[in-house]
C-alpha positions as CSV (number, residue, x, y, z in Angstrom):
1,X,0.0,0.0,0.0
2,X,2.7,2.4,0.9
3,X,4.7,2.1,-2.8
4,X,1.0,2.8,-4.3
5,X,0.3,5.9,-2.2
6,X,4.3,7.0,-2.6
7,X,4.2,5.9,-7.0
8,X,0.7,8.4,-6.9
9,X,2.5,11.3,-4.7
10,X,5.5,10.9,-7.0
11,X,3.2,12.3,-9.8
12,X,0.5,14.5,-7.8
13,X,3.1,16.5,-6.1
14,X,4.2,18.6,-9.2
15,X,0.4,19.7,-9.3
16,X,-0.2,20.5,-5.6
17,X,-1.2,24.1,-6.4
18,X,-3.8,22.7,-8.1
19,X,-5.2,20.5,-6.0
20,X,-4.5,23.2,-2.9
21,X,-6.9,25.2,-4.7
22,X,-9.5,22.8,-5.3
23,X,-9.5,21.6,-2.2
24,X,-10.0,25.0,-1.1
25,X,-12.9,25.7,-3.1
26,X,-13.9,22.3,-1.5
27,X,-14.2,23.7,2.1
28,X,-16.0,26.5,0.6
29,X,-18.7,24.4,-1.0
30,X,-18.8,22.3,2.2
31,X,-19.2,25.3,4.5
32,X,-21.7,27.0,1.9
33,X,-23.8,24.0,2.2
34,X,-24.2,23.5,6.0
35,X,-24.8,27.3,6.1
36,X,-28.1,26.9,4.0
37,X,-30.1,24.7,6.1
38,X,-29.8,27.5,9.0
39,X,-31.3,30.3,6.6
40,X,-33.8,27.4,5.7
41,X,-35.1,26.9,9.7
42,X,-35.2,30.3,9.7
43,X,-37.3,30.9,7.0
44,X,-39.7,27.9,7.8
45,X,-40.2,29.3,11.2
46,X,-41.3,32.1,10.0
47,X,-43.9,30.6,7.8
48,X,-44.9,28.6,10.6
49,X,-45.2,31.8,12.7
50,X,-47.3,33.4,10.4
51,X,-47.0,36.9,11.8
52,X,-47.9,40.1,9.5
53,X,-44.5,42.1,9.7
54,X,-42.2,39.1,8.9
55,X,-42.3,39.2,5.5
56,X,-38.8,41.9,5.1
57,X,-37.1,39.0,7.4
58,X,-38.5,36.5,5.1
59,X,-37.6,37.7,1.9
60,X,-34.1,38.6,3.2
61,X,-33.6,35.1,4.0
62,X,-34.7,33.7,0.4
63,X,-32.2,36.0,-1.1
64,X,-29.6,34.3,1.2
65,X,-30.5,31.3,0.3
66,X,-30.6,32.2,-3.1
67,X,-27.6,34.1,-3.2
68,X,-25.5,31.1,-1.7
69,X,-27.1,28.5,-3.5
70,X,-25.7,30.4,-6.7
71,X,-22.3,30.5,-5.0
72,X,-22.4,26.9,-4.0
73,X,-23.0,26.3,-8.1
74,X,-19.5,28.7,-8.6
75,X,-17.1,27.0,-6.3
76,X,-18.3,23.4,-6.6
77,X,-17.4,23.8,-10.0
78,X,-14.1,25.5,-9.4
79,X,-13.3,22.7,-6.9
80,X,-13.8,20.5,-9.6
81,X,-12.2,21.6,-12.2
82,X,-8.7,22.1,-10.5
83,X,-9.0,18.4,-9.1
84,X,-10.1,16.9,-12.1
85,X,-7.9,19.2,-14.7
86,X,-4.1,17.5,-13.1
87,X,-5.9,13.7,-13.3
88,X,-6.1,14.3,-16.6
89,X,-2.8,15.7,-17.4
90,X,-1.4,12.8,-15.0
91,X,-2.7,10.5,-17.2
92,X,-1.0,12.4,-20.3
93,X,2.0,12.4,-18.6
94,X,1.9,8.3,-17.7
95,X,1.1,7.4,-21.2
96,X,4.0,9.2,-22.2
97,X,6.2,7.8,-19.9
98,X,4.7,4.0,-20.1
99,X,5.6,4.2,-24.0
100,X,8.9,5.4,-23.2
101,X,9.1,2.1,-20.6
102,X,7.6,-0.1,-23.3
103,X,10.2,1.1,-26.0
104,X,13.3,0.9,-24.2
105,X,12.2,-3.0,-23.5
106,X,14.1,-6.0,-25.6
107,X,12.7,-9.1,-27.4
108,X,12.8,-10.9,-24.6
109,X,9.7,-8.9,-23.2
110,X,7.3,-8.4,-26.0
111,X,8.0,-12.8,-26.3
112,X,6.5,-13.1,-23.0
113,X,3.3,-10.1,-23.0
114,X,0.7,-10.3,-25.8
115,X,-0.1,-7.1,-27.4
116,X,-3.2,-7.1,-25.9
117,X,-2.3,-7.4,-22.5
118,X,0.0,-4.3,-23.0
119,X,-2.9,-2.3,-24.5
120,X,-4.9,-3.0,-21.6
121,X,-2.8,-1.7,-18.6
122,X,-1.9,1.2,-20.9
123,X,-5.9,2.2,-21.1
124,X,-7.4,0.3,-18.5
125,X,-5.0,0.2,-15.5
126,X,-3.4,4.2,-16.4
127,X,-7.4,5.0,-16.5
128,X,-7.2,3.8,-12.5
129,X,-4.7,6.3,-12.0
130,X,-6.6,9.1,-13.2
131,X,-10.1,8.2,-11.3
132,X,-7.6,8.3,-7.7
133,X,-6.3,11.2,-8.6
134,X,-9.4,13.5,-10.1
135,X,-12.3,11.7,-8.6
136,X,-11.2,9.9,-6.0
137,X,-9.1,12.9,-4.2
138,X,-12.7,15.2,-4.4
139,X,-14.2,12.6,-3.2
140,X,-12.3,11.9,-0.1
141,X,-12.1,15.5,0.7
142,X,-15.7,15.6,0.5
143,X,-16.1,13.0,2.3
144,X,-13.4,13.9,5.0
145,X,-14.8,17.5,5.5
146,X,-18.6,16.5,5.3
147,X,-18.3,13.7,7.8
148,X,-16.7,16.0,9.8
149,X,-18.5,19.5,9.9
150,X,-21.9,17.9,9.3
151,X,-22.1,15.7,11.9
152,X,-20.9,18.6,14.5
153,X,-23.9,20.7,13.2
154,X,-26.2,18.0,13.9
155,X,-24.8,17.3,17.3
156,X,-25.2,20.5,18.2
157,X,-28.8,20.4,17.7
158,X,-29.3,17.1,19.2
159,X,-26.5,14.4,20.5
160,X,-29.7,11.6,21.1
161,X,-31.0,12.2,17.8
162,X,-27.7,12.3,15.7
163,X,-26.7,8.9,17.9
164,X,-30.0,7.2,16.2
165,X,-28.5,8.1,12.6
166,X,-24.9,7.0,13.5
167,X,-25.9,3.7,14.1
168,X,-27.4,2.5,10.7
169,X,-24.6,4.1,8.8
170,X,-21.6,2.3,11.4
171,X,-24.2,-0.7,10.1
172,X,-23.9,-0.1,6.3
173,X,-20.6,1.0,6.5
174,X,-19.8,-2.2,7.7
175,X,-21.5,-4.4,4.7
176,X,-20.3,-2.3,2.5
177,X,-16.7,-2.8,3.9
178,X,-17.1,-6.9,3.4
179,X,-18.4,-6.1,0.2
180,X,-15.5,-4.4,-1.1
181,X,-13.3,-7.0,-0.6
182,X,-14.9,-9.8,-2.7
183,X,-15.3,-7.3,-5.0
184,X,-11.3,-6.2,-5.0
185,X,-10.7,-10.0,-5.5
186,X,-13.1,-10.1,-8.6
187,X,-11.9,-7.0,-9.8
188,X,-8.3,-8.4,-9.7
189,X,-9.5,-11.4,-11.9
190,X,-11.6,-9.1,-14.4
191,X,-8.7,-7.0,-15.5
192,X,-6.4,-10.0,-15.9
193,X,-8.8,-11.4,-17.7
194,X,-9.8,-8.4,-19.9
195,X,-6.0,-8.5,-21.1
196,X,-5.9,-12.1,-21.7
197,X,-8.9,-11.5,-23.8
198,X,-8.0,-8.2,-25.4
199,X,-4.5,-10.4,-26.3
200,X,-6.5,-12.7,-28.0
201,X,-8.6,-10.7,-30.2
202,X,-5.8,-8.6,-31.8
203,X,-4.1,-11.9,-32.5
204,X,-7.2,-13.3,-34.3
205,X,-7.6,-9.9,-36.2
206,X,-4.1,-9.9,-37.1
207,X,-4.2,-13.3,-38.1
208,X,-7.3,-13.0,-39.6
209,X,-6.4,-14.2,-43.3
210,X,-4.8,-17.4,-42.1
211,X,-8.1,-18.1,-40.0
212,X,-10.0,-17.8,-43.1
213,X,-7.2,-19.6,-45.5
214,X,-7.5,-23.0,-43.3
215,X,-11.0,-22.5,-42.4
216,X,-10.7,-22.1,-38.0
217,X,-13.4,-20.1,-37.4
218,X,-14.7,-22.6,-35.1
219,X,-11.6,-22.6,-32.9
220,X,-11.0,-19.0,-33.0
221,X,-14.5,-18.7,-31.8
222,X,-13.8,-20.9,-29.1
223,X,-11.1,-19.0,-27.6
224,X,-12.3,-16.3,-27.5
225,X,-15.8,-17.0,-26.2
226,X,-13.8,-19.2,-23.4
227,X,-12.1,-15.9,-22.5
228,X,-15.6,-13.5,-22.8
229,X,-17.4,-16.6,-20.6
230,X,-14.7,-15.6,-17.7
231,X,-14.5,-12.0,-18.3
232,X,-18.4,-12.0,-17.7
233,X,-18.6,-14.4,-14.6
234,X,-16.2,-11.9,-12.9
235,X,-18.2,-8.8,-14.0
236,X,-21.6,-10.3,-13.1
237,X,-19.9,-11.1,-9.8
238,X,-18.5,-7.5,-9.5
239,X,-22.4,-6.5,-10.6
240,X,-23.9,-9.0,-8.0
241,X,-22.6,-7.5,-4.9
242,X,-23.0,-3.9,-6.2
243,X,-26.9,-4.5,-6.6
244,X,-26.8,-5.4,-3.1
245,X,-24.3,-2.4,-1.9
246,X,-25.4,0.4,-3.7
247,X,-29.1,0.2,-2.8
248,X,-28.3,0.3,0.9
249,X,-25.9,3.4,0.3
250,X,-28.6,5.0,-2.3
251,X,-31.4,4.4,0.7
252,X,-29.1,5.7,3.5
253,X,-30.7,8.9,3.4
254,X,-34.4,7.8,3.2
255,X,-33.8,5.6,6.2
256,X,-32.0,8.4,8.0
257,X,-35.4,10.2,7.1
258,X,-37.3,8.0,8.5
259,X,-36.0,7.6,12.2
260,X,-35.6,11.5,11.7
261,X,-39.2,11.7,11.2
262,X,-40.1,9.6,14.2
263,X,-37.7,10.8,16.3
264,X,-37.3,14.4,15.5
265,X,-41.5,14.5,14.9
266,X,-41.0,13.5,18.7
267,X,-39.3,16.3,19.5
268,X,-41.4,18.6,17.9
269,X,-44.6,17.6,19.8
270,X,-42.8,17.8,23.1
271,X,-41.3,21.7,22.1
272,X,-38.0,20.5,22.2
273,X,-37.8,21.5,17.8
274,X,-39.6,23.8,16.1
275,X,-41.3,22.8,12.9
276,X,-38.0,24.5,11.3
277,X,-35.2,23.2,13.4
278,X,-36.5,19.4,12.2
279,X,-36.6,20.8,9.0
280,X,-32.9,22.0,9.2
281,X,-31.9,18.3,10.9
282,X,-33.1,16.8,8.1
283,X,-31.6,19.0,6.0
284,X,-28.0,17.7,7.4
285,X,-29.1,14.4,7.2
286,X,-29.2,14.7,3.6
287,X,-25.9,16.4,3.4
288,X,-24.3,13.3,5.7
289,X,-26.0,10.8,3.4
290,X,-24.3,12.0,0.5
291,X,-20.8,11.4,1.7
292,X,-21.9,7.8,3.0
293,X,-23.0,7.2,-0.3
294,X,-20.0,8.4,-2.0
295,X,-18.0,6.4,0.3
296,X,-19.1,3.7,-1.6
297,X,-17.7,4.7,-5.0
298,X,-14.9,5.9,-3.2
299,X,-13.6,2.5,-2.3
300,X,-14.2,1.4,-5.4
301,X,-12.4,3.8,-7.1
302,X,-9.1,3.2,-5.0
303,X,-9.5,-0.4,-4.8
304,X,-9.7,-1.0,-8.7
305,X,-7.1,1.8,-9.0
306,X,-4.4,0.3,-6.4
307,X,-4.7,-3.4,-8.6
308,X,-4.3,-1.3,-11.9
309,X,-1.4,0.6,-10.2
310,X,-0.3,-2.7,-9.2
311,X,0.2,-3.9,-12.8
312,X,1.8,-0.7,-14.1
313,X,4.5,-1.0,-11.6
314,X,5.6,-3.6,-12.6
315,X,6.1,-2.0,-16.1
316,X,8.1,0.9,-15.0
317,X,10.3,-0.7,-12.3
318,X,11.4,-3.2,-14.8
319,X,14.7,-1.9,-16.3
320,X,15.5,-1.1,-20.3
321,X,17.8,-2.7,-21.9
322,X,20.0,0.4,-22.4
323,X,19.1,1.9,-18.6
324,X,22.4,1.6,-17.3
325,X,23.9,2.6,-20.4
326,X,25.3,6.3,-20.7
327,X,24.6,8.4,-24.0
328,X,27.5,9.4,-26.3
329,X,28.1,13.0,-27.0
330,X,26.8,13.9,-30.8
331,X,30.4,14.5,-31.8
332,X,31.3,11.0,-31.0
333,X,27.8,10.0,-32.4
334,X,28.8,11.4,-35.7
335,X,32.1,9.3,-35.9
336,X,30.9,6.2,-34.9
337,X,31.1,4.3,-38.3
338,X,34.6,6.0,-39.2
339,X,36.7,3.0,-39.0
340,X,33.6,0.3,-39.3
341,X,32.2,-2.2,-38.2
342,X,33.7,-5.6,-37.0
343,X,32.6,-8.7,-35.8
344,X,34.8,-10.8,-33.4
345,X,33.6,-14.3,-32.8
346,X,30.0,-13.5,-32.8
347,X,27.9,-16.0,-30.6
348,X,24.7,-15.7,-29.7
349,X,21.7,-17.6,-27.9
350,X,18.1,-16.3,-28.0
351,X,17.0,-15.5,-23.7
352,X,14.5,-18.2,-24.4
353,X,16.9,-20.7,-26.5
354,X,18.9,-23.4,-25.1
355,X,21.9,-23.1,-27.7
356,X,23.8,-20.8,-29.7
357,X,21.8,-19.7,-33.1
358,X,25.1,-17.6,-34.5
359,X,28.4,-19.7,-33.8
360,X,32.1,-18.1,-33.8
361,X,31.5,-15.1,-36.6
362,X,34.0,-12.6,-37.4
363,X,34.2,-10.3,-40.4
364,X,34.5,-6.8,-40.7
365,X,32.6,-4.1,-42.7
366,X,34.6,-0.9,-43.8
367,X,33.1,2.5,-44.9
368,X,31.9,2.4,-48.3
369,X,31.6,-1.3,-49.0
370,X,28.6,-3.4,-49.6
371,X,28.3,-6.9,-48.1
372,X,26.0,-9.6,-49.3
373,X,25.2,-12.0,-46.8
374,X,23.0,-15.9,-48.1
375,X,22.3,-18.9,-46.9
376,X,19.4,-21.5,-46.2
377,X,16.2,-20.2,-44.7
378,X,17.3,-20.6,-40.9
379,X,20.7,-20.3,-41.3
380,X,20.8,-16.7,-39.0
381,X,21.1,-14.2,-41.5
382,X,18.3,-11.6,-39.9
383,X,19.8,-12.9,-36.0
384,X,22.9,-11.8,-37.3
385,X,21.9,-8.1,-38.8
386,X,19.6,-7.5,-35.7
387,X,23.0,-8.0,-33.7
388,X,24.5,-5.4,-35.6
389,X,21.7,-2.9,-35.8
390,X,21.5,-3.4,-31.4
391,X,17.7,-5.4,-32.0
392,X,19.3,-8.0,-29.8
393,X,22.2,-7.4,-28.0
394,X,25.4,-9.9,-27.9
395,X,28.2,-9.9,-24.9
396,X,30.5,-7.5,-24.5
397,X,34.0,-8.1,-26.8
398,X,31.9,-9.8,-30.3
399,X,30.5,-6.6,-31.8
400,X,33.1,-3.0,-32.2
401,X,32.0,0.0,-33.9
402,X,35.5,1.1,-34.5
403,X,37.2,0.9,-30.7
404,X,33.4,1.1,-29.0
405,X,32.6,-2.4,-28.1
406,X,28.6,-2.5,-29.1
407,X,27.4,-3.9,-25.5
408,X,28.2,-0.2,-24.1
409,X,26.4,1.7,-26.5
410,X,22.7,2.8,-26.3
411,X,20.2,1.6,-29.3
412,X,19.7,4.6,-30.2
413,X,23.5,5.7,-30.5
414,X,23.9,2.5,-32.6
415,X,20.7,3.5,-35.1
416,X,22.1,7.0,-35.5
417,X,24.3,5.7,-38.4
418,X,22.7,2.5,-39.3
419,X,18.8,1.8,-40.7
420,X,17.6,-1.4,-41.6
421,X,15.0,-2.4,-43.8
422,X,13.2,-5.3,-42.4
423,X,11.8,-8.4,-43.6
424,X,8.2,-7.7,-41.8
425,X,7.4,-4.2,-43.5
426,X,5.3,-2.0,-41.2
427,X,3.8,0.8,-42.7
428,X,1.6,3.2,-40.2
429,X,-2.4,4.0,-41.0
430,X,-1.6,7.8,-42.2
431,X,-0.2,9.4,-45.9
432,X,2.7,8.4,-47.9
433,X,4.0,11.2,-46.8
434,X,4.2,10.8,-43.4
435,X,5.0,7.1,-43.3
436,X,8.4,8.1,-45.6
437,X,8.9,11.2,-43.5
438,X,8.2,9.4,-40.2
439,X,11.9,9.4,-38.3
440,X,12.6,12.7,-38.9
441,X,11.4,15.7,-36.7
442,X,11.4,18.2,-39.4
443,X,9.1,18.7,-43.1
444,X,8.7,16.9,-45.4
445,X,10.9,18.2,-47.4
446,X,9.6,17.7,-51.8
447,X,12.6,17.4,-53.4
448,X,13.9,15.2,-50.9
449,X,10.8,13.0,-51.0
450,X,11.4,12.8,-55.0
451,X,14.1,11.8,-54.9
452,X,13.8,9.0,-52.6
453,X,11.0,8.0,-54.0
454,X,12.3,7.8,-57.4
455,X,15.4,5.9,-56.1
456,X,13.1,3.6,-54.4
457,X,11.0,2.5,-57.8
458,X,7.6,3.7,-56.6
459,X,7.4,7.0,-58.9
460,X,5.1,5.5,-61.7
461,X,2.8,3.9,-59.1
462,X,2.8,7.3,-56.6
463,X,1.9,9.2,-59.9
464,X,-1.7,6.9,-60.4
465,X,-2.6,7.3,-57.3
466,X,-5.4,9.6,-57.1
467,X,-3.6,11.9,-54.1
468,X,-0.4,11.1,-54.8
469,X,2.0,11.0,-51.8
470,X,-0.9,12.3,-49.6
471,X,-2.7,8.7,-50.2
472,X,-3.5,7.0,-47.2
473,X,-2.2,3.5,-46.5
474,X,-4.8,1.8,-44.6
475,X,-4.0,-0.3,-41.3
476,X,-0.4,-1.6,-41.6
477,X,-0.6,-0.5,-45.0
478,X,-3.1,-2.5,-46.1
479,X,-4.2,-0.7,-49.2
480,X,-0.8,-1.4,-51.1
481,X,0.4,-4.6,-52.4
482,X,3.8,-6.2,-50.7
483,X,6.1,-4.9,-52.9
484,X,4.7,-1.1,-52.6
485,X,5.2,-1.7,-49.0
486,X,8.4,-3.0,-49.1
487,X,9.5,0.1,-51.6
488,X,7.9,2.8,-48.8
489,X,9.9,0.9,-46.0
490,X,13.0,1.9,-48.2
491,X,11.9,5.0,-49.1
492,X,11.5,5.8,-45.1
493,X,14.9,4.4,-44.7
494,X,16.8,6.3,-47.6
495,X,15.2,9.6,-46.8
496,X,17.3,9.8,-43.2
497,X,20.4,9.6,-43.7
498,X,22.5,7.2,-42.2
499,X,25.9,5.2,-42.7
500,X,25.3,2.1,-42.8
501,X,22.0,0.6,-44.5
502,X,20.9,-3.1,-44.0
503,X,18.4,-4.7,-46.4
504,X,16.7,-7.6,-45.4
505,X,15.9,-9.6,-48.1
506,X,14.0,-6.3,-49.7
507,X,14.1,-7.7,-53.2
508,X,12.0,-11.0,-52.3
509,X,8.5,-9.2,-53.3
510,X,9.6,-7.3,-56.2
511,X,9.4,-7.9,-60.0
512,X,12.6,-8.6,-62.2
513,X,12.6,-4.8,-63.5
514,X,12.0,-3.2,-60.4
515,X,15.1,-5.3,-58.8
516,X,17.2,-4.4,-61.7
517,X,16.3,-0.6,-61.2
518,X,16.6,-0.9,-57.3
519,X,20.2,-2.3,-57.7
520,X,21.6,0.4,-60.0
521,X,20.4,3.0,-57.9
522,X,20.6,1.8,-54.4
523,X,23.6,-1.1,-54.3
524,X,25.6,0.6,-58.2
525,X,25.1,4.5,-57.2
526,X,25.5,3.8,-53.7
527,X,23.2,6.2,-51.9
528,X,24.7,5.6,-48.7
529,X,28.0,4.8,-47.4
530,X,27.7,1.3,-46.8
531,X,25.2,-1.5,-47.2
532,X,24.7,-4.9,-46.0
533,X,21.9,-6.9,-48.4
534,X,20.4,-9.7,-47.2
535,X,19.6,-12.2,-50.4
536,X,19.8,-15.3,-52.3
537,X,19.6,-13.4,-55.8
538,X,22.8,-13.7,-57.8
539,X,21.4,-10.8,-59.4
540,X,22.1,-8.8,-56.1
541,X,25.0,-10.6,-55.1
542,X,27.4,-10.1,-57.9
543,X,27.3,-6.1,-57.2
544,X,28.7,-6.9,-53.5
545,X,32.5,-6.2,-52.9
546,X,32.4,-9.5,-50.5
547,X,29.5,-11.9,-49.5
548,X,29.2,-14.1,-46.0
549,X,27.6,-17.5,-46.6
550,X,25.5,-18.9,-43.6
551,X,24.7,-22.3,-42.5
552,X,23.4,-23.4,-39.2
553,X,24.7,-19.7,-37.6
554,X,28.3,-20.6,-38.9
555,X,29.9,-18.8,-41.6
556,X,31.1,-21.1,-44.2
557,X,32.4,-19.0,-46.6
558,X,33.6,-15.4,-47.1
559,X,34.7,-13.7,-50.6
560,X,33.9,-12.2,-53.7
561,X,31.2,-12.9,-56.3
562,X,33.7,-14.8,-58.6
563,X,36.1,-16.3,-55.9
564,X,32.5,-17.6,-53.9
565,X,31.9,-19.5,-57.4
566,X,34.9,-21.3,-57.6
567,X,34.0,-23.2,-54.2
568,X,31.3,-26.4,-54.0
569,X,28.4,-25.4,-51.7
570,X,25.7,-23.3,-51.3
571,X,26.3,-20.2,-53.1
572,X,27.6,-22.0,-56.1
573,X,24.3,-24.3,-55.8
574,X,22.1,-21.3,-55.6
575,X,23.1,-19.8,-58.7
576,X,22.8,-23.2,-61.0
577,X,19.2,-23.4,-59.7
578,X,18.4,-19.5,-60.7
579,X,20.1,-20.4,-64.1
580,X,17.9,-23.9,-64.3
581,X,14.8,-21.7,-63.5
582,X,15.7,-19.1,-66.3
């Protein structure tokens, strides 16, 4: 409990001037409202009295009432409004800071947490946060300075009377406390399984052509009705004891009314109340309800906002891969691919694998060269890139950016000077535009986006298409065909600059011409420094100054186009069976 009241303080403290304010305009509200009732025992007494002359003293006390109804209307919305503006920009600030958490995680994370289940405690649990914090902290105020000033008012009136409504409510209060708890336990189980099932649906929709290819409705249905079955036992439980609960709190006041009546109607037969003094009594009794009532929610609130507060903790205590490492000065940035790249006895094992997938690799890769690198589907050629470009990070002494030993550097250091363009294309639901222009912070600049466009083969299609580069994708760029996606992925990737550019196997879902133009003007006019291409077309390979031949996460062979050729194996295999097919 402490760490979730210390993680909330930790955000609420930087807007404590707004919530000083509100929870002054609070106490105003509060104090407004037991003032009323006094103007309003006034006022009935002197109905009751029914005395020619009252009437100035009459209508002076509407006006009062009036006059501080109106203001009660002013600062309860004041008090609102600078409680629930800072929840709100809490929550802002959280996301931010969650996605930060969530990008500086590794593989190894996103193997073990659905999508889903990360969407969920992004919306469902940060949206726990902001009720504490906005409603919640009015409410406990509220409730803190109601149940405080209230009661005092009624005591001063009458101690028997206000003992008869303290008892019910100690009653209720107790119920409701029981009740909470079963529901905290359900709650706890709802959101788990809300994830599990929000994990589940975004797989299905993803996967949604091969579900249709091989004809699984049936079991996808099945899944994800098992998973709505439990989401719904846990929410009709949740429901269940809330019928029960909130109908007591809800009635607390016409109960209060009741012994009120009998009591208080007591009273006034025996002269110890005027009509209007029972009328004021039960005027605070309605006033004490509220808070009761609210109590209720209250719990809720800060029960299903601890479990949610619960689960995000344990996303931003978790360290990043690159936490504890320290960023390099831009001058040192810029000069990080000055003497190359080598490789020294690369191994590496997957966190989840139980042997090495790249085995004792060493090569080097010097500014301005291109480097092909084949082999057999398996055989580690996108492991072996994504240990290069930092996606997965080897031991220290295997990778060097010049002197700077890899495991030291920060991700983002390391992508500085080299893109990659990726096997799995993702293109986000926006423009052309904006999916080319995407890592840079500036314009899109036109001549720039011409040009990389046109090195990228996707002029003649960009030109049919009725808004040209303001076209919108679709969902993962749905609206394109593979290779259009593929070309935009190496658009994005030529229009930042970088030194080092890695293609993963970008050729695979494009045409003979549009390879042939791709390798003049990417890997022949060389529009950056250095490349490594991933492929298994000769077409590509030949252009390389030295390829890397991959079997099984060893490198088998290392050389030239023609010296490669002259050697039984793979790459000499390769290029008899692209002949055979010709």
């Amino acid at each position: 409990m402490f760490s979730k009241l210390k993680f909330l303080l930790r955000y609420m403290h930087k807007y404590r001037w707004w919530y000083t304010g509100g929870i002054f305009f609070l106490v105003l509200t509060v104090w407004i409202s037991v003032t009323i009732p006094g103007f309003i025992q006034k006022t009935v007494d002197l109905i009751a009295g029914g005395r020619a002359g009252n009437e100035e003293d009459f209508t002076q006390n509407v006006l009062i009432i009036v006059g501080l109804a109106a203001t009660l209307i002013l600062v309860r919305t004041f008090s609102r409004i600078l409680i629930f503006f800072p929840a709100r920009l809490i929550e802002r600030k959280l996301k931010g800071e969650m996605f930060n958490k969530l990008a500086s995680f590794g593989k190894a994370y996103y193997d073990q947490n659905s999508t889903g289940t990360i969407i969920s405690r992004v919306n469902n649990d940060i949206n726990g946060v902001r009720m504490i914090t906005g409603f919640g902290i009015l409410q406990v105020g509220n409730i803190l300075l109601s149940l405080s000033i209230t009661p005092y008012k009624m005591w001063e009136m009458s101690p028997a009377l206000t003992l008869y409504c303290v008892v019910p409510m100690v009653l209720i209060f107790i119920v409701v406390r029981i009740g909470m708890r079963v529901m905290v336990k359900n709650t706890r189980r709802k959101i788990n399984t809300l994830q599990n099932l929000s994990g589940k649906i975004i797989s299905f929709l993803t996967g949604n052509n091969v579900i249709k290819s091989y004809n699984i409705y049936g079991h996808a249905e099945e899944k994800v009705h098992k998973q709505s079955l439990s989401y719904y036992d846990a929410t009709l439980k949740i429901s269940w004891i809330r019928s029960f609960i909130m109908p007591l709190l809800s009635n607390l006041g016409q109960i209060l009314k009741i012994i009120i009546f009998f009591a208080g109607g007591m009273y006034v037969i025996n002269g110890q109340f005027t009509i209007g003094e029972l009328t004021e009594y039960i005027a605070y009794a309605a006033l004490l309800s509220y808070p009761v009532m609210g109590l209720g929610w209250v719990l809720t609130v800060f029960q299903q906002g601890f479990v949610g507060i619960s689960s995000i903790q344990t996303i931003m205590e978790r360290k990043g891969v690159d936490d504890e490492r320290v960023p390099l000065p831009a001058a040192e940035k810029n000069k990080l691919f000055e003497e190359g790249i080598h490789i020294q006895k690369l191994n590496y094992t997957f966190h989840n694998g139980d042997r090495p997938v790249l085995k004792d690799i060493s090569f080097s890769i010097l500014p301005g060269q291109v480097v092909g690198i084949t082999g057999k589907v398996g055989a580690g050629k996108t492991t072996l890139v994504n240990c290069i470009n930092a996606y997965l990070r080897p031991e220290k002494g295997q990778v060097f950016f010049g002197e700077k030993d890899a495991a030291t550097l920060r991700a983002e250091d390391i992508r500085t000077v080299v893109k990659t363009v990726s096997q799995e294309v993702f293109l986000f639901s926006d423009t052309i535009e904006n999916n080319i222009g995407f890592a840079t912070e500036k314009g899109i600049r036109a001549d720039r986006f011409e040009e990389v466009i046109y090195k990228s083969a996707m002029a003649d299609e960009l030109s049919r298409f009725p808004r040209h580069g303001k076209t919108m994708v679709g969902e993962k760029g749905i609206m394109l065909s593979g290779g259009q996606k593929q070309r935009i992925s190496l658009a994005r990737a030529l229009y930042t600059p970088g030194e080092l550019l890695i293609l993963d196997d970008v050729f695979s879902a494009v045409d003979t011409n549009t390879e042939r133009f791709l390798i003049q003007h990417i890997l022949g006019n060389r529009s950056v420094k250095s490349i490594i291409v991933i492929s298994n077309r000769m077409s590509v390979l030949e252009k390389t100054d030295f390829n890397i031949v991959l079997e099984e996460g060893r490198m088998v062979a290392k050389g030239n186009h023609h010296d490669l050729l002259k050697q039984p194996g793979f790459y000499r295999d390769i290029l008899t069976l692209q002949q055979t097919k010709q």
